[in-house]
N, C-alpha and C positions, 0 to 999 in steps of 0.2 A: 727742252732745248739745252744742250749740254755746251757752254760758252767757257772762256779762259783757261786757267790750270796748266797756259803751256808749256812754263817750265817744269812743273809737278809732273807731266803726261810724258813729257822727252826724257825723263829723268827715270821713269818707270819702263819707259820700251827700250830704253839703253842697258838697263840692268838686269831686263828680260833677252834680249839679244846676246847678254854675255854667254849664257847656255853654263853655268857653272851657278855653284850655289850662290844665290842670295838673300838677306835679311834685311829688311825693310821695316821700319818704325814709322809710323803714319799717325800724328795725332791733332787734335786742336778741338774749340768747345762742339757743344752740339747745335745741328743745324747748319755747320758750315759748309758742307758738303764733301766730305772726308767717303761715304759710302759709295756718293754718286759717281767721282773721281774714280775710286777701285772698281765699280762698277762696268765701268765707261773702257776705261784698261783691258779688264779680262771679257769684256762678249764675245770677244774671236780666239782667245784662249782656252786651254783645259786647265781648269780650275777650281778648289773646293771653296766656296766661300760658304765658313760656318760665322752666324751671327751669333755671339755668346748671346746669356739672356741672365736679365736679374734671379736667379731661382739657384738650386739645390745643383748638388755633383749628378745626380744620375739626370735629369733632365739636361744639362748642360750635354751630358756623355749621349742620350740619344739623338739631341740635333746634331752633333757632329756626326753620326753615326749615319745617319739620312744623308746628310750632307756629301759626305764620302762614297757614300752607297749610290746616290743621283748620279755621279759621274762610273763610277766603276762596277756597273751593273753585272753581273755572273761569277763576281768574284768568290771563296770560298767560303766569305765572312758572315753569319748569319745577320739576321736586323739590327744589331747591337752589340757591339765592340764590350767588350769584359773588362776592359779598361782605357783609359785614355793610352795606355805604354800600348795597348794593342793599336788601336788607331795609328796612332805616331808610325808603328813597325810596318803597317799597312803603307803609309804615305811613302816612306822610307822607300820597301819594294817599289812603288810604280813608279819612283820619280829620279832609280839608277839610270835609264838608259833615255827617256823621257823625260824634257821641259814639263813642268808642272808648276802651278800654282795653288798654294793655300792661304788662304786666305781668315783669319782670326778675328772678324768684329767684335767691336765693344769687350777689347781681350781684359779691362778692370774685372767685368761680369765673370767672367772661367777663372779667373786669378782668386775673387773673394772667396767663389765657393769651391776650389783646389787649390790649397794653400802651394803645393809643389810642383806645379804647372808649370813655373819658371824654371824650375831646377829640371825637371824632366827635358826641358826643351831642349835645356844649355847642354843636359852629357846628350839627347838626341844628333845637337850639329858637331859637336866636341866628337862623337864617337863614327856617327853615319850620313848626315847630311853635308859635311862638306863634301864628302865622293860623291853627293848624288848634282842631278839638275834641277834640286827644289828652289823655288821663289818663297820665301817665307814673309808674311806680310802679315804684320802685328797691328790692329787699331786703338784707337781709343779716344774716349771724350773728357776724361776725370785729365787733365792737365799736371796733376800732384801727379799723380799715380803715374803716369807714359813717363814724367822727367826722374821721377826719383825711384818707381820701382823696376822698369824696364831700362832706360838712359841710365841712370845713377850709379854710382860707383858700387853702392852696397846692394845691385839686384844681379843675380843669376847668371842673367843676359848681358853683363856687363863687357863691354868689348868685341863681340859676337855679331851687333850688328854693323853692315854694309855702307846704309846711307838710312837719312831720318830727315820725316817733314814736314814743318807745322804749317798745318794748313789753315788760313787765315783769312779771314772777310776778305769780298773782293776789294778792289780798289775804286773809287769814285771812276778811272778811265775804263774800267772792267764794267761797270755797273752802265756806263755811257754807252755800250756797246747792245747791253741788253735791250734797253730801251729804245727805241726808234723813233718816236712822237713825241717824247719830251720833249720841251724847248731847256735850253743848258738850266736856269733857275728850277724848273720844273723836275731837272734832273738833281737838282745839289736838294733839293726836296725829298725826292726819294732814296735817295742816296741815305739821306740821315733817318730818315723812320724805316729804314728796313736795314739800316747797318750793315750793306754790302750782304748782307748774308742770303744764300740762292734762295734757300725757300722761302724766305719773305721776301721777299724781292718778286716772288712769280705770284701772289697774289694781288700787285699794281697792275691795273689793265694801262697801258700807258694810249690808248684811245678815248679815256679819260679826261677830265681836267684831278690836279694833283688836291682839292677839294675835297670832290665825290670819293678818290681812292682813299682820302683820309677818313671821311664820314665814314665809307663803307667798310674799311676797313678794321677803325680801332674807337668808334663810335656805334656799332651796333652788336647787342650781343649773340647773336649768331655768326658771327665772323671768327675766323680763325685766329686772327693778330689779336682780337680782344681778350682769346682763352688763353694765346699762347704763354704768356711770362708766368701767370699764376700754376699751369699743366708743367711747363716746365720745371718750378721750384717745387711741387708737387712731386713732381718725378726724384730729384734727384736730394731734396732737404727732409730731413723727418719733422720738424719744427715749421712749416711755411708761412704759419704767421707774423714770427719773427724776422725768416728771412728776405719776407715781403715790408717787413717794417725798413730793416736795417735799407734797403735797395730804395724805397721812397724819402729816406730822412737825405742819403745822396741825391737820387734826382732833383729834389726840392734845393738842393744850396748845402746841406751838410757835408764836408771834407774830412775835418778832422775826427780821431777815435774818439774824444769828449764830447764833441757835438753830434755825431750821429749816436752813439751810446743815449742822449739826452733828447735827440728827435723822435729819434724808434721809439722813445719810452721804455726803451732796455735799462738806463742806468745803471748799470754795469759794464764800465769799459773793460774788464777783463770776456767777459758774454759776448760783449759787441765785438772784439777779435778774433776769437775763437768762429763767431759768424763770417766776418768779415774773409777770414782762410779760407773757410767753406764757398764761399761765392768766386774767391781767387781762381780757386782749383778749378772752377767749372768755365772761368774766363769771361764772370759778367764783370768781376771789378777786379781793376789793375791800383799798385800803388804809384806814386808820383812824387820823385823829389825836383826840387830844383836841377836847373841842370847842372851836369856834374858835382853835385853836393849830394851823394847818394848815399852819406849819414847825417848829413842834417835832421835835425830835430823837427825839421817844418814839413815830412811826411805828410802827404794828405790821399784820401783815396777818391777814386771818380768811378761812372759807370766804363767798362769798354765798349760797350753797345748802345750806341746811338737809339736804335728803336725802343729798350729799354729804358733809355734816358728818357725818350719822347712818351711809354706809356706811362710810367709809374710818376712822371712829371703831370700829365693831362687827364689821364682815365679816371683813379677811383677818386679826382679831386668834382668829377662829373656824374661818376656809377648812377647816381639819381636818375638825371636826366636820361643818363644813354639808357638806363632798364624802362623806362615811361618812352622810349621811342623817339625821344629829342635830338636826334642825331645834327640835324639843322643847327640849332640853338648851340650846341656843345660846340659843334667849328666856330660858331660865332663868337662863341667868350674865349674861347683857343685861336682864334687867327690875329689878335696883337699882339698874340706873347712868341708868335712863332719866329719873329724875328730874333729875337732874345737867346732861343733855342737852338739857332740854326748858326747862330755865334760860333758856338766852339765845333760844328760840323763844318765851317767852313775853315776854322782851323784846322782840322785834318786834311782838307781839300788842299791847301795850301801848301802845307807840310810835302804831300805828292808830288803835288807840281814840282817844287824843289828838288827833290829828290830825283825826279824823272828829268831836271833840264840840269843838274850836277853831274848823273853820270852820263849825261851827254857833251858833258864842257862846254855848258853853254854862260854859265854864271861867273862872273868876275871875280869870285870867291869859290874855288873846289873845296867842300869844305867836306868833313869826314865822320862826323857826329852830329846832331841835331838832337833840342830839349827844349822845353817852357822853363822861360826863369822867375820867381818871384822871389822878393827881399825886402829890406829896407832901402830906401835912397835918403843916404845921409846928409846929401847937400839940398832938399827939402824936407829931409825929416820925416818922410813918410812911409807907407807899404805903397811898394811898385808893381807892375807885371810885364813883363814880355812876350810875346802870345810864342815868337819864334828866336832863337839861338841856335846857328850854327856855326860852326868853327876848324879849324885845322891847326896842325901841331907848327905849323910855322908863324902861328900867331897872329891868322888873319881869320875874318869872322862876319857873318850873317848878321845884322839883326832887322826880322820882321813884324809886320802887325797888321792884323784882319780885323773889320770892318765890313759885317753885313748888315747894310740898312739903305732905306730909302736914299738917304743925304748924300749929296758929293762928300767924300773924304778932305779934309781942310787943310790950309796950312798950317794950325796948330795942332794938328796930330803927327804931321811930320816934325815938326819941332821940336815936340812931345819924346818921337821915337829919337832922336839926335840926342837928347841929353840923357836919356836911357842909356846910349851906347857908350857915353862919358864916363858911366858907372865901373865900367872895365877899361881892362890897360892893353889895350891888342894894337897890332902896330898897321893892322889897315880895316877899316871898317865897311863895309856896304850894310845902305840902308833900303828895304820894300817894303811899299805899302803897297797891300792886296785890297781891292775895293769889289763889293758888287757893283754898286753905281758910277764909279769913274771918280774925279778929282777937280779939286775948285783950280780957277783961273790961276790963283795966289800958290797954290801948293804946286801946280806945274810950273810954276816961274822961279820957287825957292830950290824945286829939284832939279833944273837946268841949270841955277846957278851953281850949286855946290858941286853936282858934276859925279856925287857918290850913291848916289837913289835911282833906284828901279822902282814905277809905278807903274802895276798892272793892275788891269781891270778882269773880273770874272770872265766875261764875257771872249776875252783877247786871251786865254791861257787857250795853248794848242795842245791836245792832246794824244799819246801814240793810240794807232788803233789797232 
């Protein structure tokens, strides 16, 4: 079932409708669904979709060769183009008088093993494809490689392309859509162990309780979520034991380069960076400053995938169990901490919400930047955090805090967040508290007095559909 992507999808039939050349950049990690998307686009199109592949030039040059050939059957070209510049000159002719689409998966894979693939491209539209009606469409999963060798100033293709689009986990109200039978909890559940991303997301039977899809899931080792994070770093790390180190020392509580250097058992924080890039580029781990302190020194790095955060967090701390069959047992030492975990996924749940009732001007605050802030607070003398900061250039400002757990939210956590906000000099402040469970007697009575707090509960956020 092919769900959301609406603006990815209007944004591709607009630039197909121009009837004039275009080039298109399409990237983001793997698994997002970047293939299904172009997929989805071209079935009612004429279209070459060649998927590169990890291997050699001349294996590369016969699936495009098929590729081309599927579509343009009787043509003069024997099984196997003599070169890619013949391919290319092929594409060139059928798509002068003729819309057409090409299509270039996983284009890192054709770039390693043809160093000059960019260049050929660039004098191909330079010299013939802007006369023609080609749709040129570039993929990729390597993150480094789409922004710096194809996007970046110093690649080939620089300037050349049209429009470009990273395509990104769905969104918790994207994810709410798929699911039909989840109760909203059941949804902010899944939501976080499958990290919006489609294919994980289609192995929850949502007919289920969000238990059994855990057990069955990433508790038995014939399951697909169980293989996945290991097949993936597999796939794409030479080293996987490392890079499986350096991913568990974050899930577990490691942030900074010394401390995950000293978890992994790398001890080498120069080793553990050089890791750490590597995982960047493929989009499991993001870096994180304070907000707007984006040199500060107090860098720290997290996972971007929530499912990842939840396996490498739960699995090989269990591997025992789940290889002897204990799938039972394993949810059972794993369902008190899931609260714990489900922490900062409901942080990003939040984050959304915001974001989607901002640019609705629905919030008292329009505010034009959002970050997590941590520091000192020198009127206690302590390390602080703020789960949400947002703000505007007119020097008014957001500050939020989530709170998923059994407990009503108290009056001392809005208090909490009140003198948080004193830590900054903004000349109007709003304060929300985000709760699963709702709000004590004392903390609705402090936020009608002040008159500057929004308290919402999980349950009460509306969602678009």
């Amino acid at each position: 079932m092919f769900i959301g992507r609406e603006r990815e999808t209007k944004t591709l039939e607009k630039l197909y409708r121009s009837d004039v050349f275009e080039f298109v950049v399409i990237y983001g990690r793997r698994r997002v669904g970047k293939t299904t998307l172009i997929s989805e686009f071209i079935k009612d199109k004429k279209a070459v979709f060649y998927p590169g592949i990890d291997s050699n030039e001349k294996q590369n040059l016969e699936i495009l060769s098929a590729s081309i050939l599927s579509v343009f059957t009787g043509t003069e070209v024997g099984s196997v183009f003599r070169d890619f510049h013949e391919a290319l000159e092929l594409i060139y002719r059928m798509s002068k008088e003729e819309r057409l689409i090409l299509v270039i998966d996983e284009y890192p894979y054709l770039a390693n093993c043809y160093g000059g693939i960019s260049s050929l491209l660039a004098s191909f539209i330079d010299h013939k494809f802007l006369e023609s009606k080609l749709m040129l469409i570039l993929c990729g999963s390597s993150l480094s490689f789409m922004e710096n060798q194809v996007l970046g100033y110093q690649s080939p293709l620089y300037g050349r392309r049209t429009a470009q689009m990273k395509i990104r986990p769905f969104t918790f109200a994207e994810c709410s859509r798929y699911y039909r039978h989840f109760d909203r909890q059941e949804l902010a559940l899944a939501y976080g162990v499958t990290g919006g991303i489609p294919l994980y997301m289609s192995k929850l039977d949502d007919r289920k309780s969000m238990e059994d899809n855990i057990r069955d899931n990433f508790f038995d080792t014939s399951a697909y979520l169980f293989e996945e994070p290991g097949n993936l770093i597999k796939q794409e790390c030479r080293e996987p034991m490392q890079y499986n180190a350096v991913i568990k020392a974050i899930a577990t509580g490691s942030s900074k380069i010394s401390e995950i250097s000293g978890a992994s058992g790398l001890n080498d924080t120069g080793a553990t960076s050089n890791y750490i890039s590597k995982l960047m580029s493929l989009g499991i781990i993001e870096k994180e400053f304070p907000y707007k302190m984006e040199h500060s020194r107090k860098t720290i790095y997290k996972l971007s995938d929530s499912m990842f955060q939840f396996w490498y967090r739960f699995v090989p701390a269990n591997l025992s169990l789940i290889g002897q069959g204990a799938g039972d047992r394993v949810y059972q030492r794993v369902e008190k901490q899931i609260p714990a975990y489900m922490g900062f996924v409901f942080e990003e749940i939040c984050k959304q919400y915001l974001w989607q009732e901002n640019l609705k001007g629905k919030l008292p605050v329009e505010f034009t930047d959002m970050g997590r802030w941590w520091g000192n607070d020198p009127v206690e003398k302590r390390q602080t955090e703020i789960d949400i900061l947002a703000d505007n250039e007119e020097g008014e400002a957001i500050f939020g805090e989530c709170k998923w757990r059994n407990e009503l939210t108290s009056e001392a956590e809005l208090k909490e967040l009140q003198h948080q906000s004193t830590l900054f000099h903004y000349k109007k402040n709003v304060l929300i508290l985000f709760s699963k469970s709702g709000f004590t007697d004392g903390c609705r009575e402090l936020a009608d007095k002040r008159g500057d707090v929004l308290l919402i509960r999980f349950e009460d956020m509306e969602w678009e559909k």
